[in-house]
C-alpha positions as CSV (number, residue, x, y, z in Angstrom):
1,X,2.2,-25.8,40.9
2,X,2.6,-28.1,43.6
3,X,5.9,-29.8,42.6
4,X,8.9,-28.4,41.4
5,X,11.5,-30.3,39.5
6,X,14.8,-29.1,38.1
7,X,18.4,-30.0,37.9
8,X,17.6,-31.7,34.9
9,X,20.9,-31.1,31.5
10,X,23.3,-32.4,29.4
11,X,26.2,-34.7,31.1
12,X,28.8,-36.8,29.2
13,X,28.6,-40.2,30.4
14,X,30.3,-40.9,33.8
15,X,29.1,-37.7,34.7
16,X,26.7,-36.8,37.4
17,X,23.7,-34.7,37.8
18,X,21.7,-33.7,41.2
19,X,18.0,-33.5,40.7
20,X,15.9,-31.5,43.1
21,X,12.0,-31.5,43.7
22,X,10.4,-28.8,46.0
23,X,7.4,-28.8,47.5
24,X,7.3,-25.3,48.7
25,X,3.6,-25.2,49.1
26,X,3.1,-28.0,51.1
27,X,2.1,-27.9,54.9
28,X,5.3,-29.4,56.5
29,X,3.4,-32.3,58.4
30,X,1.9,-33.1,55.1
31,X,5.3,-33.3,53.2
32,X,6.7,-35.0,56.7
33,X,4.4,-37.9,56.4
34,X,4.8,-38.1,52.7
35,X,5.9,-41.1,50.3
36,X,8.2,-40.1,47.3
37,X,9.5,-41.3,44.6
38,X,11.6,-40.5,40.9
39,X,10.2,-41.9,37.9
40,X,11.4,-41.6,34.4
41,X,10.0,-41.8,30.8
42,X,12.6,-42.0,27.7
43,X,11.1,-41.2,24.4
44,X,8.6,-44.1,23.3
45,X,8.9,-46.3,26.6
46,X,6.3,-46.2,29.4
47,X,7.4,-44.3,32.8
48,X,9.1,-46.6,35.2
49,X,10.2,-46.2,38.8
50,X,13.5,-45.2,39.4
51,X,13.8,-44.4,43.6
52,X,11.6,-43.9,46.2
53,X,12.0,-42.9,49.8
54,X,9.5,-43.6,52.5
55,X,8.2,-40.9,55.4
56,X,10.6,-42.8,57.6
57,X,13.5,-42.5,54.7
58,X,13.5,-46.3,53.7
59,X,14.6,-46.0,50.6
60,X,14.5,-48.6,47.1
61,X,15.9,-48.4,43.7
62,X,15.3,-50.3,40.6
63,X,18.1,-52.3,39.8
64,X,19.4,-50.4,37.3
65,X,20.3,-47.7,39.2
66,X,21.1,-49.5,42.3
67,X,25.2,-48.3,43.5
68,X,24.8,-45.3,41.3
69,X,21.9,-43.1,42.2
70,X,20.5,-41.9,45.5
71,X,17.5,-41.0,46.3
72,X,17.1,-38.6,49.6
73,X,14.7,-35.9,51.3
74,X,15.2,-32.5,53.4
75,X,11.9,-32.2,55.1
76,X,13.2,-28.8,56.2
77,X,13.5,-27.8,53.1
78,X,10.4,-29.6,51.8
79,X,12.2,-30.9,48.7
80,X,13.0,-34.6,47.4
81,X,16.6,-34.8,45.9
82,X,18.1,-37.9,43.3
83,X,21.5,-38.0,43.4
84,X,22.9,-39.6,40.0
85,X,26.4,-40.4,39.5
86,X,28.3,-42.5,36.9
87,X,25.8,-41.7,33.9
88,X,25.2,-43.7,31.0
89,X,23.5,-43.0,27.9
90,X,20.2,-44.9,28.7
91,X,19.8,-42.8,31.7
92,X,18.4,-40.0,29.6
93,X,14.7,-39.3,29.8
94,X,12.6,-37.0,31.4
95,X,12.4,-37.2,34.8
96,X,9.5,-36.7,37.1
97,X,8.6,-36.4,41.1
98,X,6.0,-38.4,42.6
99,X,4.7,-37.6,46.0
100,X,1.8,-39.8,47.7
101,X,0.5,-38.3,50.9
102,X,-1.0,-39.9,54.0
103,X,-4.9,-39.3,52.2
104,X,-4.3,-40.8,49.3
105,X,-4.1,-38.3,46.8
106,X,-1.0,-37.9,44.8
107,X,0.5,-35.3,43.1
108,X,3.4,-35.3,40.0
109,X,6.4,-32.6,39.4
110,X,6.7,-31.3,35.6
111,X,9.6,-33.6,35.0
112,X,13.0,-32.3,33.9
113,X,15.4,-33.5,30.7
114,X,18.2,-35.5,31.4
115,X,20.6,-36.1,28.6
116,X,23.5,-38.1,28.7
117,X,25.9,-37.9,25.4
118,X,28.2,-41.1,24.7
């Protein structure tokens, strides 16, 4: 397993959740140079982009997250973080890591469950 996601649960909404992706068996100039990103899937809709982070840490957001999540990186660490505060019900889906490095090839975490209750 290249990518590991977790941090994934149940929240009430407002609540906030931290999600973590590590790369633990990546070379660290690999993951250094890397482009990331968090995508989500809820039940029946297609995955969409939720953050990504650049090898320099320029960072985006769709706008329906934008001024409540954050996406950031510990290249130390080797693991991809999203940061998601003020929760809402239609944040929950299954969330997955996406890394793209410098070759071209691309690789996907497992995905972890976030559920948000009303």
């Amino acid at each position: 397993v290249q990518l590991q996601a977790s941090g994934g649960g149940l929240v009430q909404a407002g609540g906030s959740l931290r999600l973590s992706c590590k790369a633990p068996r990546f070379i660290l100039s690999v993951f250094n140079e890397a482009d990331m990103a968090w995508y989500r899937q809820a039940p029946g809709q297609q995955r969409e982009l939720v953050a990504s982070i650049t090898s320099e840490s320029s960072t985006n957001y769709a706008d329906f997250v934008k001024g409540r999540f954050t996406i950031s990186r510990d290249n130390g660490r080797r693991t991809l973080y999203l940061q998601m505060n003020s929760l809402k019900p239609e944040d929950t889906a299954d969330y997955y890591c996406y890394v793209l490095i410098s070759t071209g090839r691309s690789y996907w975490g497992q995905g972890t469950l976030v559920t948000v209750s009303s």
